[in-house]
C-alpha distance (Angstrom), angle and dihedral (degrees) to the residues before:
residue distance angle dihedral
X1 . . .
X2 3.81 . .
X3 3.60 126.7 .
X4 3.94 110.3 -102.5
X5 3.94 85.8 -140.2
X6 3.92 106.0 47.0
X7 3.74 112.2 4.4
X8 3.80 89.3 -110.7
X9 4.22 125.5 122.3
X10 3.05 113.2 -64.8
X11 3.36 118.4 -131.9
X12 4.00 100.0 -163.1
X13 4.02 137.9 15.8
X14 3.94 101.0 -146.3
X15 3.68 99.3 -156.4
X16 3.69 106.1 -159.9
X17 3.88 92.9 63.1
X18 3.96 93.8 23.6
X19 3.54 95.5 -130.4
X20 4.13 123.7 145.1
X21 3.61 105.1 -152.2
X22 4.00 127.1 -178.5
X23 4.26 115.2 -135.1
X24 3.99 88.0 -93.1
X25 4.20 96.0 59.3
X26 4.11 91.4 33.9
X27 3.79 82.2 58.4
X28 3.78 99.3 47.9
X29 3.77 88.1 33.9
X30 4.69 89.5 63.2
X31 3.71 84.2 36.6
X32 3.42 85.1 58.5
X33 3.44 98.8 54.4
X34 3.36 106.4 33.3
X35 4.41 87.8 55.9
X36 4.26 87.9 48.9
X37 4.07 88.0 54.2
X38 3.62 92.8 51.0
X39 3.60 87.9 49.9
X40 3.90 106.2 40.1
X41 4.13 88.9 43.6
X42 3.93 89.8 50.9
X43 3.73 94.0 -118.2
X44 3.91 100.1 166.1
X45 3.61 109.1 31.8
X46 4.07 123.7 -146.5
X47 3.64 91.5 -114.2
X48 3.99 91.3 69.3
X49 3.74 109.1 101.7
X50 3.95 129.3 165.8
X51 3.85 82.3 -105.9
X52 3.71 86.4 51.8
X53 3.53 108.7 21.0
X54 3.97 127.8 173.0
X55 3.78 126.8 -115.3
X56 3.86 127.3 -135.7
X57 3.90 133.6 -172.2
X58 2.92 111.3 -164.3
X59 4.18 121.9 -161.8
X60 3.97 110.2 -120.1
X61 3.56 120.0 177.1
X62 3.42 92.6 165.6
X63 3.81 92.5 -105.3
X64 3.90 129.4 143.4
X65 4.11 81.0 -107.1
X66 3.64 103.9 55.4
X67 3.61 96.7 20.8
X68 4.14 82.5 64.2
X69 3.73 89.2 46.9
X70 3.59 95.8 50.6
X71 3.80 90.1 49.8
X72 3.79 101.8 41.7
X73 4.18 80.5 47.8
X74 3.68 98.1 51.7
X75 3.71 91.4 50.5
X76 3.25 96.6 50.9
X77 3.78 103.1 43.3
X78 4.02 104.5 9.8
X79 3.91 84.7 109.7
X80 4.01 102.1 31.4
X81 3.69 102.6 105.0
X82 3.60 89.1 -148.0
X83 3.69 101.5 69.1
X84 4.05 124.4 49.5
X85 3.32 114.4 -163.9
X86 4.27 128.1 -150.1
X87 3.51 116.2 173.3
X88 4.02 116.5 -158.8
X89 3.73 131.2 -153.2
X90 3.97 130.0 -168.7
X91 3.40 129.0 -164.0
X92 3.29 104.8 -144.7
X93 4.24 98.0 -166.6
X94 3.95 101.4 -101.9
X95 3.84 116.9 147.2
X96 3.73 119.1 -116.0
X97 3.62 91.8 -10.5
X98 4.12 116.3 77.0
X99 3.85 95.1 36.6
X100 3.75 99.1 74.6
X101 4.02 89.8 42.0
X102 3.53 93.0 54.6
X103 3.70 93.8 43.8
X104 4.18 83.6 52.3
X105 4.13 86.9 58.2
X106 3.41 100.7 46.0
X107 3.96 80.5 51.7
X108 3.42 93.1 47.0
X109 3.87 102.6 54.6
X110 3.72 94.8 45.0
X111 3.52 100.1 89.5
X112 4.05 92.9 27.9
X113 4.00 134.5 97.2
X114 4.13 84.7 -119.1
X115 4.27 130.0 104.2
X116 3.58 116.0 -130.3
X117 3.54 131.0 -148.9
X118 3.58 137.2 162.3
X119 3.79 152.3 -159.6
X120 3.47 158.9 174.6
X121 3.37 148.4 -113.1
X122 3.96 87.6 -149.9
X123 3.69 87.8 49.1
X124 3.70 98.2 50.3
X125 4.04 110.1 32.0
X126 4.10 88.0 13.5
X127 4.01 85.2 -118.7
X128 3.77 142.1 127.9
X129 4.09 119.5 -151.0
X130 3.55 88.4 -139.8
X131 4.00 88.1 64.0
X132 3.20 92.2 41.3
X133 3.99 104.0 52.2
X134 4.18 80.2 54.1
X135 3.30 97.1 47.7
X136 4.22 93.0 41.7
X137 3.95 89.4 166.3
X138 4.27 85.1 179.8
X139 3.73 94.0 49.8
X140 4.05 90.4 -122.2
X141 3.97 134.4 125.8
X142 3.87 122.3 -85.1
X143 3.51 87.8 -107.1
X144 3.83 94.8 69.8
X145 3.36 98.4 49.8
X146 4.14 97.0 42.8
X147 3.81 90.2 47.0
X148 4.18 88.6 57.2
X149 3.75 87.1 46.9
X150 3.77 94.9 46.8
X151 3.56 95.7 53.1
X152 3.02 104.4 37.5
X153 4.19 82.8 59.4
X154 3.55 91.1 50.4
X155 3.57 97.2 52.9
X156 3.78 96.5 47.6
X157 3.78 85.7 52.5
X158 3.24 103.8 47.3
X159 3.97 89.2 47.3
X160 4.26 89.3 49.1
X161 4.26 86.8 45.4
X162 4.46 89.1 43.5
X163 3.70 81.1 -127.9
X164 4.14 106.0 -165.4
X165 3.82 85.5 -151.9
X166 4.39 137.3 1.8
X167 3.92 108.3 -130.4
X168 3.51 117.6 -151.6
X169 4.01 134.2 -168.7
X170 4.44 90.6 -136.8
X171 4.32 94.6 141.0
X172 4.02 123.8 -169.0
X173 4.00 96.4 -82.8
X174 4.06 87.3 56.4
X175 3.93 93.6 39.7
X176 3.81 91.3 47.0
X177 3.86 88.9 51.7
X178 3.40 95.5 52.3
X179 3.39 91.2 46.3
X180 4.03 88.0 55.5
X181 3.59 93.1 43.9
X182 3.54 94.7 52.7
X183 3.68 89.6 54.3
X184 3.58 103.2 39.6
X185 3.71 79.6 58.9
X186 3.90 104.5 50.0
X187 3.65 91.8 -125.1
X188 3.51 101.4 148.1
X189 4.01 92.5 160.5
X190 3.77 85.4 58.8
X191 3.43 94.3 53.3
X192 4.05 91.5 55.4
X193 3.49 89.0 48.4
X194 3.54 93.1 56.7
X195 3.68 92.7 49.5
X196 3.92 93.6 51.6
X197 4.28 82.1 42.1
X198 3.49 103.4 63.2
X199 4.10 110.0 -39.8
X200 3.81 96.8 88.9
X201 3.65 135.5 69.1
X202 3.69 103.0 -88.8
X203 4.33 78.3 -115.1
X204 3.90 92.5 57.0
X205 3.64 98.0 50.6
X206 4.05 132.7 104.8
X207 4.24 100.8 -73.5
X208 4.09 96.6 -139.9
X209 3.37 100.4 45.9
X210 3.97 107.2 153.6
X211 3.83 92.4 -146.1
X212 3.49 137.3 73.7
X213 3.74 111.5 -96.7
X214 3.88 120.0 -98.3
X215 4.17 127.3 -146.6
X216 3.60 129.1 165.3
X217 3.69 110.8 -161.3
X218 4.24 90.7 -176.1
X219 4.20 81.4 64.4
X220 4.16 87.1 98.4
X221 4.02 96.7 51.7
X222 3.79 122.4 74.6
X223 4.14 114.4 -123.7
X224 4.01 91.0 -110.4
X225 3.89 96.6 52.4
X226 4.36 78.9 54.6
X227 3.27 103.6 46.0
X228 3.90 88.3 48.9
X229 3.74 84.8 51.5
X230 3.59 95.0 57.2
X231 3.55 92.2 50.0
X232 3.99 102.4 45.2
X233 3.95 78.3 41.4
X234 3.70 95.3 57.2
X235 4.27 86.7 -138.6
X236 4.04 114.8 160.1
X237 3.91 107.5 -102.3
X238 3.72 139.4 155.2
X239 3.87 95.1 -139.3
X240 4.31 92.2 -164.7
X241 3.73 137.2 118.3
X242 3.55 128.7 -113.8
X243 4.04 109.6 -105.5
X244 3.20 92.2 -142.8
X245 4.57 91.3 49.3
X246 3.75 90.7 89.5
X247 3.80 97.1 69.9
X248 3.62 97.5 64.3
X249 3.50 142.4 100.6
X250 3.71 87.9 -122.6
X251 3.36 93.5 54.1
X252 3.67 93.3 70.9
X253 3.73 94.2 34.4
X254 3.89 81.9 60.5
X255 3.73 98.0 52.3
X256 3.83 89.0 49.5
X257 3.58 92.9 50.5
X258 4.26 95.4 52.5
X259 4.16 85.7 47.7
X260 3.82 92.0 54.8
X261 4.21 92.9 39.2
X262 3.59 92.3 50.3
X263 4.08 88.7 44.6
X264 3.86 93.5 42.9
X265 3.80 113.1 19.0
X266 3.73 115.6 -148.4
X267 4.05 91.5 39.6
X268 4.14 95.7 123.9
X269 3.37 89.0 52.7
X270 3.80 97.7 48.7
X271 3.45 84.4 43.6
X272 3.72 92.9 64.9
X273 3.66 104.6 28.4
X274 4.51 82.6 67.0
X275 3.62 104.0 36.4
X276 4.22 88.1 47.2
X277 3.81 87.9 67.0
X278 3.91 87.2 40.2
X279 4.00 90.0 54.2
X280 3.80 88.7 48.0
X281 3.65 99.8 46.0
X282 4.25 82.4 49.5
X283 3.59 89.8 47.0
X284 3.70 97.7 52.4
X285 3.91 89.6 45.2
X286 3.93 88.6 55.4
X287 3.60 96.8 50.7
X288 3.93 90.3 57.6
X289 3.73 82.4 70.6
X290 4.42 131.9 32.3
X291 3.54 120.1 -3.7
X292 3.49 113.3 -130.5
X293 3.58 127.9 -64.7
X294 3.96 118.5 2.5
X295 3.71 101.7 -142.9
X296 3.74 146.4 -26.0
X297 3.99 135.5 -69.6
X298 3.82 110.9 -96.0
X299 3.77 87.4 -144.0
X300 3.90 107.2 41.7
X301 3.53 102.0 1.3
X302 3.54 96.5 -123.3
X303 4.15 114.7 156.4
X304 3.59 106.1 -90.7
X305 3.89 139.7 152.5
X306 4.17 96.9 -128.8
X307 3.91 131.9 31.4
X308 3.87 95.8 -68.5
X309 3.63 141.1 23.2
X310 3.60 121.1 -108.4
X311 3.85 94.4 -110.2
X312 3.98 84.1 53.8
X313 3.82 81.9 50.5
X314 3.47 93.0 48.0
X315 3.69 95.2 55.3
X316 4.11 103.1 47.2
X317 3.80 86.2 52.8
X318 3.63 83.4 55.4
X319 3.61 96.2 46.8
C-alpha cells in the first residue's frame, strides 16, 4: 500500500475514512486532532499570558495513551509561556504491572519541557490494588475500586498544584465504551455528568463545579492509530494490560465494540457523535434542578452529596 498523501508505504489503512497513510501523515494526521480539540473545547483561554500563565496536570501512567498525550503536549506548548505543564503518575499497587510504566514516565519527561511528580496509592490511602481486588469488601471489579482511588488522587493533586485544568490520556475506543456502558445501563445522570466532566467546551459546562475541569484532547483518535504513534514516534511506553482489566464490565463492552468496528467501520465515532447530544440534552435537564455536590466529606473534605466521599467509603469497608 501507498500512502494517499505522498506515494510513500503506508504504514496503516484507517478504515472508517479509507485513507492509507505512511508514519509521517498518521503523525500529522493525531496532531491534527488532538490541536483542533484543544481549540474547539476552549482549552487555553485568551486571558493566559506569560505574566499570567495557566497550569495543567496532566495524568501519566506511563501508558501508550498518556505517554502520547504528554508528548504531543510538550511539543506543542513546552515553550509557550502561557501553559506549564506537570504530569502526575500513581502507582496504584499492582504486581509486575505499574513498575515498568512508571519507569517509562520518568523516562519520558527527562528530556521534555514538563514537571514530574508522582504518587501512590500506598502513600495516600496506605493501600495496594492487589489487596484490595482480594479483599473486594463491595463485591465489584478492580476497576471500580481503582477508578475511585485514581480520581480521587488526581483531584487532590491538581487542587495542591492550582492546576487550571487535569489532562487525561481517555482516546475514542475508551470514550465510546463509556458511552455504551452508560447506556446499556440506563444511567442517564451519568451521562450528564460526563458531559459537564469533560464532553463540553470548558464555556458550556455547569459554572460551580467544585472540581477542577477535565478535557481529553486524545478523545477524537482511535487507540490503534496511538499506539502506532508511539511506536513510529519512538515515545517511552509500557504497551500492557492491567491483569486485573478482564474482570470488568468494560472489558466486555470493549470486545463488543472492536467486533462491531471491524464489521461496520466508523461505529465509535457514530457512537459518540449521538450520545454527545444525548449527554447534553441530560446535562441541561440536571442543571434545572441541584447543583453539584451538596456538602463536603467529614473525613477529607472532598465535595460530596452524603457524609463521606466514596474513596472515604472505599477505605472503611476496607478497614
Amino acid at each position: 500500500m501507498e500512502c494517499d498523501r505522498c506515494g510513500r508505504a503506508a504504514v496503516i489503512h484507517v478504515a472508517y475514512s479509507g485513507a492509507h497513510l505512511c508514519g509521517t501523515h498518521l503523525r500529522q494526521s493525531v496532531d491534527r486532532r488532538v490541536r483542533r480539540r484543544i481549540r474547539s473545547d476552549g482549552l487555553l483561554p485568551d486571558s493566559a499570558t506569560p505574566e499570567d500563565p495557566v497550569t495543567w496536570l496532566i495524568g501519566l501512567s506511563g501508558g501508550k495513551d498518556s505517554a502520547v498525550l504528554t508528548d504531543i503536549l510538550a511539543e506543542t506548548f513546552g515553550d509557550d509561556p502561557r501553559v506549564e505543564l506537570i504530569a502526575l503518575s500513581i502507582h496504584e499497587g499492582i504486581a509486575g504491572y505499574r513498575d515498568e510504566s512508571l519507569s517509562a514516565a520518568e523516562s519520558l519527561v527527562e528530556d521534555r519541557p514538563v514537571t514530574y511528580v508522582s504518587t501512590s496509592y500506598e502513600r495516600e490511602f496506605d493501600l495496594r490494588m492487589d489487596a484490595v481486588a482480594d479483599a473486594d469488601p463491595w463485591d465489584m471489579a478492580p476497576c471500580a475500586y481503582c477508578g475511585v482511588f485514581r480520581r480521587d488522587i488526581l483531584s487532590a493533586v491538581a487542587t495542591e498544584y492550582e492546576a487550571d485544568l487535569l489532562l487525561t490520556g481517555h482516546n475514542l475506543d475508551d470514550e465510546a465504551e463509556t458511552a455504551l456502558m452508560n447506556i446499556f445501563e440506563g444511567d442517564v445522570a451519568q451521562m450528564a455528568q460526563h458531559y459537564d466532566a469533560s464532553l463540553a467546551p470548558l464555556d458550556a459546562r455547569e459554572a460551580d463545579s467544585p472540581f477542577v475541569p477535565r478535557a481529553k484532547p486524545l478523545r477524537d483518535v482511535p487507540e490503534s492509530e496511538i499506539a502506532l504513534y508511539a511506536r513510529l514516534s519512538d515515545i517511552p511506553a509500557h504497551i500492557a494490560e492491567c491483569p486485573h482489566s478482564s474482570e470488568s464490565f468494560r472489558g466486555t463492552v470493549q470486545d463488543l465494540l472492536l467486533e462491531l468496528e471491524a464489521d461496520h467501520p466508523g461505529t465509535r465515532h457514530s457512537i459518540m457523535s449521538g450520545y454527545e447530544e444525548l449527554a447534553k440534552l441530560a446535562a441541561t435537564q440536571k442543571r434545572r434542578g441541584e447543583h453539584g455536590p451538596a456538602g463536603v466529606c467529614e473525613e477529607c473534605g472532598a465535595p460530596t452529596d452524603g457524609d463521606r466521599c466514596r474513596a472515604c467509603e472505599l477505605q472503611a469497608a476496607l478497614e
